[in-house]
BATOR-726751 format. One record per residue (C-alpha): x, y, z. Coordinates in steps of 0.5 Angstrom, whole numbers, padded with zeros to 4 digits, always signed. Example, Ala and Ser with C-alpha at 12.3 -4.5 7.8 and 13.67 -1.06 7.14 Angstrom:
<rs>
+0025-0009+0016
+0027-0002+0014
</rs>
This chain:
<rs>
-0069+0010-0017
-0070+0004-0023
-0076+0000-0023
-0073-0004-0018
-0073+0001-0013
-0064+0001-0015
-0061+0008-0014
-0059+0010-0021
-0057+0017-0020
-0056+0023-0015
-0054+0030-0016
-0046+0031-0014
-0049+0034-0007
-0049+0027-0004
-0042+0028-0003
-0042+0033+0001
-0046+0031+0005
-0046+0024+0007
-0038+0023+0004
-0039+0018-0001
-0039+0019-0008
-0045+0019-0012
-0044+0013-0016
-0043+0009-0008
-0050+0008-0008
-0052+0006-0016
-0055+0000-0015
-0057+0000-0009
-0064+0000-0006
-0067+0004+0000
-0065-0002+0005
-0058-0002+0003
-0055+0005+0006
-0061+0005+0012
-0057+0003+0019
-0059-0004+0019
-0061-0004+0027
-0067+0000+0025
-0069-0003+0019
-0075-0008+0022
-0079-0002+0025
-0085+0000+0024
-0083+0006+0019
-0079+0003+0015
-0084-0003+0013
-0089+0002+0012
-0084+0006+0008
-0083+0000+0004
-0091-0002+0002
-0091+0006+0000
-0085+0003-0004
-0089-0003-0007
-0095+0001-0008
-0091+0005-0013
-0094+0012-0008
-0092+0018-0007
-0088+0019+0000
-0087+0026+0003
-0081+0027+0009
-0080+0020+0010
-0074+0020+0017
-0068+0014+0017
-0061+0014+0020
-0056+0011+0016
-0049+0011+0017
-0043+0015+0013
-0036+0017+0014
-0040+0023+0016
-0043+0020+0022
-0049+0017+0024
-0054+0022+0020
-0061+0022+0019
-0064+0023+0013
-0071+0026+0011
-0073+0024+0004
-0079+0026+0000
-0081+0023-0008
-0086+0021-0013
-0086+0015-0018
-0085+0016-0025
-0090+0012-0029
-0089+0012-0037
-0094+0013-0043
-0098+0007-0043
-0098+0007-0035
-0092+0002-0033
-0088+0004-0026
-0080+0007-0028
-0079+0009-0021
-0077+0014-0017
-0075+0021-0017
-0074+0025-0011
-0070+0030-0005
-0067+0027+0000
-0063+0033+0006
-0059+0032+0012
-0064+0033+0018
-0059+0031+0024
-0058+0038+0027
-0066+0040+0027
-0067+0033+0030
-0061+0034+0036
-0064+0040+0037
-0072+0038+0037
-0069+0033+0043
-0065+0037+0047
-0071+0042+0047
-0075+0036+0049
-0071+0034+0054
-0070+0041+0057
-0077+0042+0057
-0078+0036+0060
-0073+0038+0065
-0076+0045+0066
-0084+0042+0067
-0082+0037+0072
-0078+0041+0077
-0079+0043+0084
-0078+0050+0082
-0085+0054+0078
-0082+0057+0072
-0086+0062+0067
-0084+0065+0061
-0086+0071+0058
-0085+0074+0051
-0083+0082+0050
-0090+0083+0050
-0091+0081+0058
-0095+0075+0054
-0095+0068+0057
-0090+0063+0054
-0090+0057+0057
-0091+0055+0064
-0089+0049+0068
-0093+0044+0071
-0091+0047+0079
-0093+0054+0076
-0100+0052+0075
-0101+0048+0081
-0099+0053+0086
-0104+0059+0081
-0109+0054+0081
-0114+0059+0085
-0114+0063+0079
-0112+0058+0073
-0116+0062+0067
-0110+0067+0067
-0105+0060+0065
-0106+0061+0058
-0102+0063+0053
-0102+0070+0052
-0104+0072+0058
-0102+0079+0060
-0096+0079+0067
-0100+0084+0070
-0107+0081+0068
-0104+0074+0071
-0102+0079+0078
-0109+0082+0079
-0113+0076+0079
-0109+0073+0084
-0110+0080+0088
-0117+0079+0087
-0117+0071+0090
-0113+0072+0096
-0107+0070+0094
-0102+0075+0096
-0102+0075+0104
-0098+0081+0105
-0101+0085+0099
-0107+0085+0103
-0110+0092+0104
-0104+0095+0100
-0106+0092+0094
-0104+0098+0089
-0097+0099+0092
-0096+0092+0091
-0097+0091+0085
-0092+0097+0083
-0087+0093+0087
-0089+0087+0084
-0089+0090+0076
-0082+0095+0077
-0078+0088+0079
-0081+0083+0074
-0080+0089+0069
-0073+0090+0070
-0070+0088+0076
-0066+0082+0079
-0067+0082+0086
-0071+0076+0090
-0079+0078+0091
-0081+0074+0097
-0089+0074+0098
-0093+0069+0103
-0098+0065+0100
-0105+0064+0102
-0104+0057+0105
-0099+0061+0108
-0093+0059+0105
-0087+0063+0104
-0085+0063+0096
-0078+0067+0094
-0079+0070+0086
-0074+0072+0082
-0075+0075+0074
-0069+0075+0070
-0069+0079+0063
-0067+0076+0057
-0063+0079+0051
-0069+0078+0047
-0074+0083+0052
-0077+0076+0055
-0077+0074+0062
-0077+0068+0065
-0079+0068+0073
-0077+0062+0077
-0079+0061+0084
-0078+0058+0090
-0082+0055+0096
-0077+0057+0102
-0083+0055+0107
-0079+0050+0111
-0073+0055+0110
-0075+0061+0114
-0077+0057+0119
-0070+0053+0120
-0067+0060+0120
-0071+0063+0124
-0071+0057+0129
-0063+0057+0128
-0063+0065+0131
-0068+0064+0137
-0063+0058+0138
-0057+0063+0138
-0061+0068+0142
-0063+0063+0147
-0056+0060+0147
-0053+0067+0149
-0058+0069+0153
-0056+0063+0157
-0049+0065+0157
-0050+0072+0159
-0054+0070+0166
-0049+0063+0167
-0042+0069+0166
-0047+0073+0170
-0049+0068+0175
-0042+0065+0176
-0039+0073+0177
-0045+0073+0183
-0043+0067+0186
-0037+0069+0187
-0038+0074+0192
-0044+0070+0194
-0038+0063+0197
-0033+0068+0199
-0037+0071+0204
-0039+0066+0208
-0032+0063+0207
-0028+0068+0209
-0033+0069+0214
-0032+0062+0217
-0024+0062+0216
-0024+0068+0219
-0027+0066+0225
-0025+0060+0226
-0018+0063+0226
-0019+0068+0231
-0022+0062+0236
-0017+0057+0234
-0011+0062+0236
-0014+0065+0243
-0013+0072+0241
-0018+0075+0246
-0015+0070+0252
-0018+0065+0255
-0024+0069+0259
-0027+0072+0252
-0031+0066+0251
-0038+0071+0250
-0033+0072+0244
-0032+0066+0242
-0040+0065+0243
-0041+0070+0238
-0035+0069+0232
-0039+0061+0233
-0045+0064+0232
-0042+0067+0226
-0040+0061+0222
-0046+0058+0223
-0049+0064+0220
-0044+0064+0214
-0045+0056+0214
-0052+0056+0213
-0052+0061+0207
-0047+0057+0203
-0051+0051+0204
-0057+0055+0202
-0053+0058+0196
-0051+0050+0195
-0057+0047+0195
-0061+0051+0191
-0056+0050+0186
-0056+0043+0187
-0064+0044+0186
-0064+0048+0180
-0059+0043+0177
-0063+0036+0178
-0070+0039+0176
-0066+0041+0170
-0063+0034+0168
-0070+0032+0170
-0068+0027+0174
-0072+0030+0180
-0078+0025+0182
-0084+0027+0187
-0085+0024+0193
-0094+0026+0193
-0097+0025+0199
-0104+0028+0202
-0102+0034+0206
-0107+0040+0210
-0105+0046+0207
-0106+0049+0213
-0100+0045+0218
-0095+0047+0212
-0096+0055+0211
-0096+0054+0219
-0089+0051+0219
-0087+0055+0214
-0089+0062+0217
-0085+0059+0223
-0078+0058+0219
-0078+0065+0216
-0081+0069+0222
-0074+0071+0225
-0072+0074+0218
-0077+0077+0217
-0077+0080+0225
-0070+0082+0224
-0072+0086+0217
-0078+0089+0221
-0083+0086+0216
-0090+0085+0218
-0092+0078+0215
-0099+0076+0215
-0103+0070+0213
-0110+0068+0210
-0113+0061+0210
-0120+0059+0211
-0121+0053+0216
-0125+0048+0211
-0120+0047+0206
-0120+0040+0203
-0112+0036+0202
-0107+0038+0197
-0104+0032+0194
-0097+0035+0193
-0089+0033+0195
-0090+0036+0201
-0082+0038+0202
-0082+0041+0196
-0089+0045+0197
-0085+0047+0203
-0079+0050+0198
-0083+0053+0194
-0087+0057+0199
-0080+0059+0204
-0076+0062+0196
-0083+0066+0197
-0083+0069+0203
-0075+0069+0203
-0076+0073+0197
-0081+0077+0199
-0077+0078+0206
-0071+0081+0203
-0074+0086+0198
-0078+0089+0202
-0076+0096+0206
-0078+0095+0213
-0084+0097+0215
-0086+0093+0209
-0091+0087+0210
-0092+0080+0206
-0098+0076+0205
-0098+0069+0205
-0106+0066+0203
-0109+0061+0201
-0115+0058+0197
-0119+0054+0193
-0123+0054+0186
-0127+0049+0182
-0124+0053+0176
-0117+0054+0178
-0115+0048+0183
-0111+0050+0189
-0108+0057+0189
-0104+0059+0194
-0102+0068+0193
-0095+0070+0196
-0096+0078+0196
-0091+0085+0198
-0090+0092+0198
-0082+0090+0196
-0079+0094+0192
-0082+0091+0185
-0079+0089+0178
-0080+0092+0172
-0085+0089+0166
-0080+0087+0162
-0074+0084+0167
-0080+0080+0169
-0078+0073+0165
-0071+0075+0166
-0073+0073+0174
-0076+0067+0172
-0070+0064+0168
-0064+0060+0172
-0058+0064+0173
-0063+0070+0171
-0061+0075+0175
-0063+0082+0174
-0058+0086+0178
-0051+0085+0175
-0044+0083+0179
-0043+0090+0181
-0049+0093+0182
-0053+0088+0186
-0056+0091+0193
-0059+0085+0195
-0055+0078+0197
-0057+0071+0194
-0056+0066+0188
-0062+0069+0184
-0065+0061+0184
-0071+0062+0189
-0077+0064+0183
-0073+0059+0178
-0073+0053+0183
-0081+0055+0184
-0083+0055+0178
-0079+0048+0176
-0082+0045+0183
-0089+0048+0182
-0089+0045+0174
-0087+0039+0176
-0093+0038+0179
-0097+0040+0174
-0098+0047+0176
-0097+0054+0174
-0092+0061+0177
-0096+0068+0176
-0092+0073+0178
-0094+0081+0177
-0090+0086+0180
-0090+0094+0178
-0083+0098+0182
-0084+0101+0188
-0091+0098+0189
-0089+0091+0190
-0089+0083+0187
-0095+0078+0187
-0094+0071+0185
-0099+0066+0185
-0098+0058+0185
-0103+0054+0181
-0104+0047+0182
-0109+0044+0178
-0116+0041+0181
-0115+0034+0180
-0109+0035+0186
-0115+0037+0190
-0116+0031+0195
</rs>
């Protein structure tokens, strides 16, 4: 540059690297080749007082425009001063920087990128030393956030977490742990999922790269895990439920059939005068019969129909204050003829100063004849079935139905107590009924804010217990 800060000279490589020939620029000053948006700026103002004061300047940055294209510059000059001390200009270097600058942006920007994600990054050099760790990393290694500097050693960053607390599932295997933990950061990509100590669940993976560092990414799949296990136990329920409802629906087949068959059967046999008009003890019987069977299908029926209200929710409570005394009585009388028929001896304890109960009484009365009922027919002859009755502050109103029936085993237990639950499948099934009695209880009984127990061992026999709660006591 002249005096004037004109260029007056530049080496033949100025046409390499903007395009224009040296001999474009003579004449010109600084301000002329600079891109004219950023001209008013607070570097370049700055740049110009340096200029004015005839000072040295060092890696000053522009964007000028070329055929080249956008460029930015990085320029370097001293001023040159004659013998008595007068300015002559400048001499200086200039070089295209625009790769450099593109680079460093886009670095920035990854980063950026990198230290706001959701995900922890790290990485660390072919030394095992940390490099860079992202802001959630060192959110979650708070608890042992003096192993978060650079340099720090992988293996020493894992222990200090094994000190703290931080690995849930290292806890009392710490050594067999850590080798676990050291063999895939160093050379495996598999996923390492480790709980954390606020109980998070935090999938790792380390991914080598070409220049021996590791860069370790993880993620937390908390809400993940509970999703997928959600979804399995929804699909164990769903074919749970499935299974019992195709088992159910095998039973009630044979369950309606037999009571219809035997109605038509009887019915035809009565409307045809098959025996003469002098067999009316016959006739007797065969209607006998077909009360019988009608009563058991209406059975079969309204305890599906129970089953079902109860389970849509559109069941209601009719509570008024009974005498638990009258309502076992009543009980006890519909059930004798079966259990006298069966030769099962049925026994009652209820002591004579209990308090009101504060119940639906007909459904009280359900809950206690699917008991009895159930007690009944799994019970040899010869057998017994106790029906007592009690009251505690702690407990409220039990009432204890107990047989020396044939039992279930422990783990057909929640089976029993499940709507079309059945234990016994279509083909091996000993017993008759529609597998609803304890289901229909339990729902009955929780309606009123109640509790079922059932204990039962094979070959010694069953004790369910109903529990209603002390507030019901009136």
């Amino acid at each position: 540059m002249d005096a004037n800060l004109r260029f007056i000279n530049f080496s033949a490589s100025v046409q390499k690297i903007t395009g224009l020939k040296p001999e474009w620029h003579y004449g010109k000053t600084r301000q002329d080749i600079g891109a004219p948006e950023t001209i008013d700026s607070a570097s370049w103002q700055e740049h110009l007082e340096i200029l004015r004061l005839h000072k040295p300047f060092e890696d000053f940055r522009f964007l000028r425009r070329s055929p080249n294209g956008d460029q930015t510059m990085s320029t370097s000059g001293k001023p040159v001063f004659g013998q008595n001390g007068e300015f002559k200009g400048y001499r200086g270097i200039a070089k295209d920087i625009s790769a450099e600058v593109k680079a460093n942006t886009q670095l920035s920007q990854l980063k950026s990128a990198i230290e706001n994600q959701a995900e922890t990054f790290s990485l660390w050099d072919s030394d095992d030393r940390l490099v860079f760790a992202n802001r959630q990393f060192r959110e979650i290694n708070q608890l042992f956030s003096e192993t978060l500097e650079i340099g720090t050693k992988f293996e020493d960053h894992i222990r200090a977490g094994l000190a703290v607390g931080a690995y849930l599932d290292a806890i009392g295997n710490e050594d067999a742990w850590l080798a676990e933990r050291l063999r895939l950061h160093h050379g495996s990509e598999e996923g390492f999922e480790i709980q954390r100590q606020d109980g998070r669940r935090i999938l790792i993976r380390d991914q080598r790269l070409p220049d021996g560092s590791t860069a370790t990414v993880s993620v937390d799949v908390t809400q993940l895990a509970k999703t997928e296990e959600a979804l399995r136990t929804a699909l164990d329920d769903a074919e749970t439920a499935n299974r019992s409802k195709s088992e159910f629906l095998a039973n009630m087949s044979h369950e309606l059939r037999t009571p219809l068959n035997a109605i038509i059967g009887f019915s035809e046999i009565i409307r045809s005068g098959l025996f003469g008009p002098d067999e009316r003890v016959k006739d007797q019987e065969y209607a006998n019969d077909i009360y019988d069977s009608g009563q058991l299908l209406l059975n079969l029926i309204n305890d599906i129909l129970d089953i079902s209200k109860v389970e849509l929710g559109t069941d209601e409570l009719d509570e008024v204050g009974i005498k638990a005394t009258d309502l076992v009585n009543s009980v006890v009388v519909l059930v004798r003829e079966r259990a006298h028929k069966a030769r099962v001896k049925i026994q009652t304890g209820i002591p004579d100063d209990l308090p009101m109960l504060f119940v639906d009484e007909r459904k009280l009365k359900q809950i206690l004849i699917n008991l009895m009922s159930n007690s009944i027919k799994f019970t040899p002859a010869g057998g017994s079935v106790d029906l007592r009755v009690w009251r505690d502050a702690e407990n409220g109103f039990l009432f204890e139905v107990t047989d020396t029936g044939i039992g279930i085993e422990a783990r057909d237990i929640a089976k029993a107590l499940q709507p079309f639950g059945q234990i016994d499948s279509a083909l091996n099934r000993k017993h008759a009924g529609t597998g609803l009695g304890l289901p229909l209880a339990k729902n009955l009984t929780e309606m009123h804010g109640g509790t079922l127990e059932l204990q039962s061992k094979p070959d010694v026999g069953t004790t369910v217990t109903i529990k209603f709660p002390a507030e019901r006591t009136v």
